[in-house]
C-alpha positions in Angstrom: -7.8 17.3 -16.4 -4.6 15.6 -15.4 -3.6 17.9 -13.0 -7.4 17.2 -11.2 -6.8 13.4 -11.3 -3.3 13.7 -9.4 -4.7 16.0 -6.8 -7.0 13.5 -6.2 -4.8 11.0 -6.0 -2.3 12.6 -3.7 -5.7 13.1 -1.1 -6.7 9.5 -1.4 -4.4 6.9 -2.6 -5.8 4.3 -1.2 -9.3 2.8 -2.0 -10.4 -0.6 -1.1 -13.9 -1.4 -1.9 -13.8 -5.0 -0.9 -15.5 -8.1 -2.9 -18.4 -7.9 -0.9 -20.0 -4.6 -1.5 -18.5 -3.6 1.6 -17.9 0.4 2.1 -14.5 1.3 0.8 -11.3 2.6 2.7 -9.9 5.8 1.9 -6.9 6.6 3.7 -4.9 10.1 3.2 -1.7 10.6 1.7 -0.6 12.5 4.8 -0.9 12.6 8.8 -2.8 15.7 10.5 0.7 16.9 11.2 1.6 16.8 7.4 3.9 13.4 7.7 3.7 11.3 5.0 2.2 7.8 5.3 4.2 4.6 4.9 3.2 3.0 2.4 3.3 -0.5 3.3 1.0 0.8 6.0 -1.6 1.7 3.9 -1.1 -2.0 2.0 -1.7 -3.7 6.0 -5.0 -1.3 6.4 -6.4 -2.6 3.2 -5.7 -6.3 4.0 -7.4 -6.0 7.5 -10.4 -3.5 6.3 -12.5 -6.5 6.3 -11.3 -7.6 9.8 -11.8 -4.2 11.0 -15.7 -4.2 9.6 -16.5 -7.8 11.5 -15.5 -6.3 14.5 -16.8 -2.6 14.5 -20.2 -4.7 13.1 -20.4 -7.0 16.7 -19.3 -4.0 18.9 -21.4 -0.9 17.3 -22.1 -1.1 13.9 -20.8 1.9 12.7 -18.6 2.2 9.6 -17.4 5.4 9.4 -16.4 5.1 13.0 -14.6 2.2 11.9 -12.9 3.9 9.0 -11.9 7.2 10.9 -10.5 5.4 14.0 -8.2 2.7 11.5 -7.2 5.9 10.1 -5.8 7.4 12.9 -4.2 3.6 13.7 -2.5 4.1 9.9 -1.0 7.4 11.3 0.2 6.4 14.4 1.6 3.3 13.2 3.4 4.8 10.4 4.6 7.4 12.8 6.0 4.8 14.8 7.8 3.4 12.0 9.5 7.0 11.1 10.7 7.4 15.1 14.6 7.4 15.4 13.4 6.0 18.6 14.9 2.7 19.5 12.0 0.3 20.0 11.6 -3.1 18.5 10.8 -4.0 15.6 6.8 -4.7 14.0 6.9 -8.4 13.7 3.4 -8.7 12.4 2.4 -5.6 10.5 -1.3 -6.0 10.0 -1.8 -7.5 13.5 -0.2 -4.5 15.4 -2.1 -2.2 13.1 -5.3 -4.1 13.6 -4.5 -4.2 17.6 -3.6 -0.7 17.5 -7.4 0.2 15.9 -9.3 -2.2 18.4 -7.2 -0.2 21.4 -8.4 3.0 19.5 -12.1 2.0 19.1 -12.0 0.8 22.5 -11.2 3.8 24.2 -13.5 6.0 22.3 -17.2 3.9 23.0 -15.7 3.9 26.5 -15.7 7.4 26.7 -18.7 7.5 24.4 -20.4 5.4 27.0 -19.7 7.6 29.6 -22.4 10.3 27.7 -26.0 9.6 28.7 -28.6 11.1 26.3 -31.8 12.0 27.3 -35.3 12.6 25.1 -36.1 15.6 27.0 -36.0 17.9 29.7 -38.6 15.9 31.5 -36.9 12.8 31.2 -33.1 14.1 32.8 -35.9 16.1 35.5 -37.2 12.6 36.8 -33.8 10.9 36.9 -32.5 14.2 38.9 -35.9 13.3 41.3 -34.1 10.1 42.0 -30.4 11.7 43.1 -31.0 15.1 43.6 -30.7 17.8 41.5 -28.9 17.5 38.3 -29.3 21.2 36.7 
């Protein structure tokens, strides 16, 4: 039984279900590549979880969305901080990780945008009357 509970652990350490009955934040332990995660990272993620849930809510109202994309923010950003690179140092933690999410989210309902969806063949028929043949 113990062994279970620290598996589970070690795939989600972080949960933050916020005061509000908001959906909690799950982060994993590790990056897709198998890095670990900072843990102070994690920490700035669940302070700005709510911020991140205002703004997904006025700009599509998704929350998973929300949660993958600060997710791959948390990676990148702790990434950053494990680089031997020589850049400059994080000044403001949960604002570069909450600007790093809103550049993320951003970029992914632009390219979402660019997709138009159609209810049938009919429908993508009559917009192809209109320019030319689409098929």
């Amino acid at each position: 039984m113990a062994q279970n509970r620290d598996q589970s652990r070690q795939r989600y350490p972080l949960v933050v279900e916020p005061p509000t009955g908001e959906p909690p934040l799950w982060i994993d332990e590790r990056d897709r590549k198998g890095r670990p995660v900072e843990p102070i990272v994690k920490e700035a993620a669940g302070r700005i979880w709510r911020r991140v849930l205002y703004y997904e809510r006025r700009e599509r109202n998704d929350h998973a969305e929300a949660a993958e994309v600060l997710e791959e923010a948390v990676f990148s950003v702790s990434a950053r901080l494990q680089s031997d690179d020589e850049l400059a140092p994080i000044q403001n933690l949960d604002s570069y990780l909450f600007h790093s999410f809103v550049r993320r989210f951003s970029k992914r309902a632009q390219r979402e945008d660019r997709i138009q969806y159609f209810e049938s063949a009919e429908a993508l028929d009559s917009i192809g009357a209109l320019f030319g043949s689409v098929r």
